[in-house]
N, C-alpha and C positions, 0 to 999 in steps of 0.2 A: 551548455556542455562544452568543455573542451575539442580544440580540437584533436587530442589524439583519440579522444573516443569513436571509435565507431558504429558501435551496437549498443544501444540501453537495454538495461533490468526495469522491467517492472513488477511490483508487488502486489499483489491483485486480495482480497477481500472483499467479504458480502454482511449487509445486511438487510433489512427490510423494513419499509411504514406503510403507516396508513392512508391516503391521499385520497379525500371526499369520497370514503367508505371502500378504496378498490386497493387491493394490498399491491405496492410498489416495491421491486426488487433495487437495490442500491448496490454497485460497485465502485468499488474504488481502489485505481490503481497509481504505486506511488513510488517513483525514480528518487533516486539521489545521485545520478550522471557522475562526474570526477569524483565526486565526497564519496561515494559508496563505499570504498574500504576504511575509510577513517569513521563513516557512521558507523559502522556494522561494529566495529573497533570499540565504540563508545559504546554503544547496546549492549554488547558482551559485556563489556566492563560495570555496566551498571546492574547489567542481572546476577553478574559475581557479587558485586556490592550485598545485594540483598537475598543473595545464595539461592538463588533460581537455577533451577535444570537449563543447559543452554536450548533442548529442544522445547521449554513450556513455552508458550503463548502469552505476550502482557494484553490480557484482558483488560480491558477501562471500564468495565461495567463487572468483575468482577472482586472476590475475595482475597482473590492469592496475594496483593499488597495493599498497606495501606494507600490512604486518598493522597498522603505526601509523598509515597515510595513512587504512587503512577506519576506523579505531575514533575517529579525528576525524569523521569522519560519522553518529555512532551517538549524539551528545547534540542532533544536527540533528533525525536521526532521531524519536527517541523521544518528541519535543513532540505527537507526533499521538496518535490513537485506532484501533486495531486491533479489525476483526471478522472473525472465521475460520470458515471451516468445513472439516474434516474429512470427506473424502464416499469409501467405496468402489464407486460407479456411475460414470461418466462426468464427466469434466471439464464437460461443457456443464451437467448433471444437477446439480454442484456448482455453475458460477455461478449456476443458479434459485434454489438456499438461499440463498448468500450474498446475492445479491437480495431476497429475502424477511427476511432479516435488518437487512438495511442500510436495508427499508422500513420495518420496524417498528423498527430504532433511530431514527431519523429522526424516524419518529410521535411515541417517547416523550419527545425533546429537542425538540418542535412548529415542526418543519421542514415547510415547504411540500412540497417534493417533494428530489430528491437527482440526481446525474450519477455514473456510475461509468465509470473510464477505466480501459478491461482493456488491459492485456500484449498482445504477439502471442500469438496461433496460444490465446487463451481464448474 
């Protein structure tokens, strides 16, 4: 991250597996540090492209684009920095880790503090 940043975004999301039969809660939270307004830039631009509502959601497991409309989102995508945790306790129980992750990432990149914007229903 730059230095004039002082405080990160992170974008938080959930999903869920299977793990030798015991259902594992998955988050994942995901900065893009200086780029964040040229990303967000590009996002916009590309859900205009294929005339999406700016507040719909790009599903990767759903219908609303084609298989080649999502995979133009995924060099958008991938400009950022991804921290995960993997938790078999409770979804709330998993954003504490991720939380404590994303404090001490923060600390080691000498971020002041950080903001995480969760998904619904995390």
């Amino acid at each position: 991250m730059s230095k004039g940043n002082q405080f990160g975004t992170f974008y938080v999301d959930d999903s869920s597996c299977e793990i030798g039969g015991q259902k594992h809660f998955i988050l994942a939270a995901v900065t893009y540090g200086a780029e964040e307004d040229e990303t967000v830039r590009a996002w916009i631009e590309k859900k205009t492209k294929f005339c999406m509502p700016m507040f719909e959601e790009v599903k990767w497991n759903s219908r609303n684009l084609s298989i080649d409309q999502r995979r133009e989102f995924v060099p958008i995508a991938s400009r950022g920095t991804a921290l995960i945790v993997v938790h078999d306790g409770g979804k709330q129980d998993a954003a504490i880790l991720l939380g404590k992750q994303v404090s001490k990432y923060c600390e080691e990149i000498e971020l002041l503090g950080f903001r995480l914007r969760f998904d619904e229903n995390i």
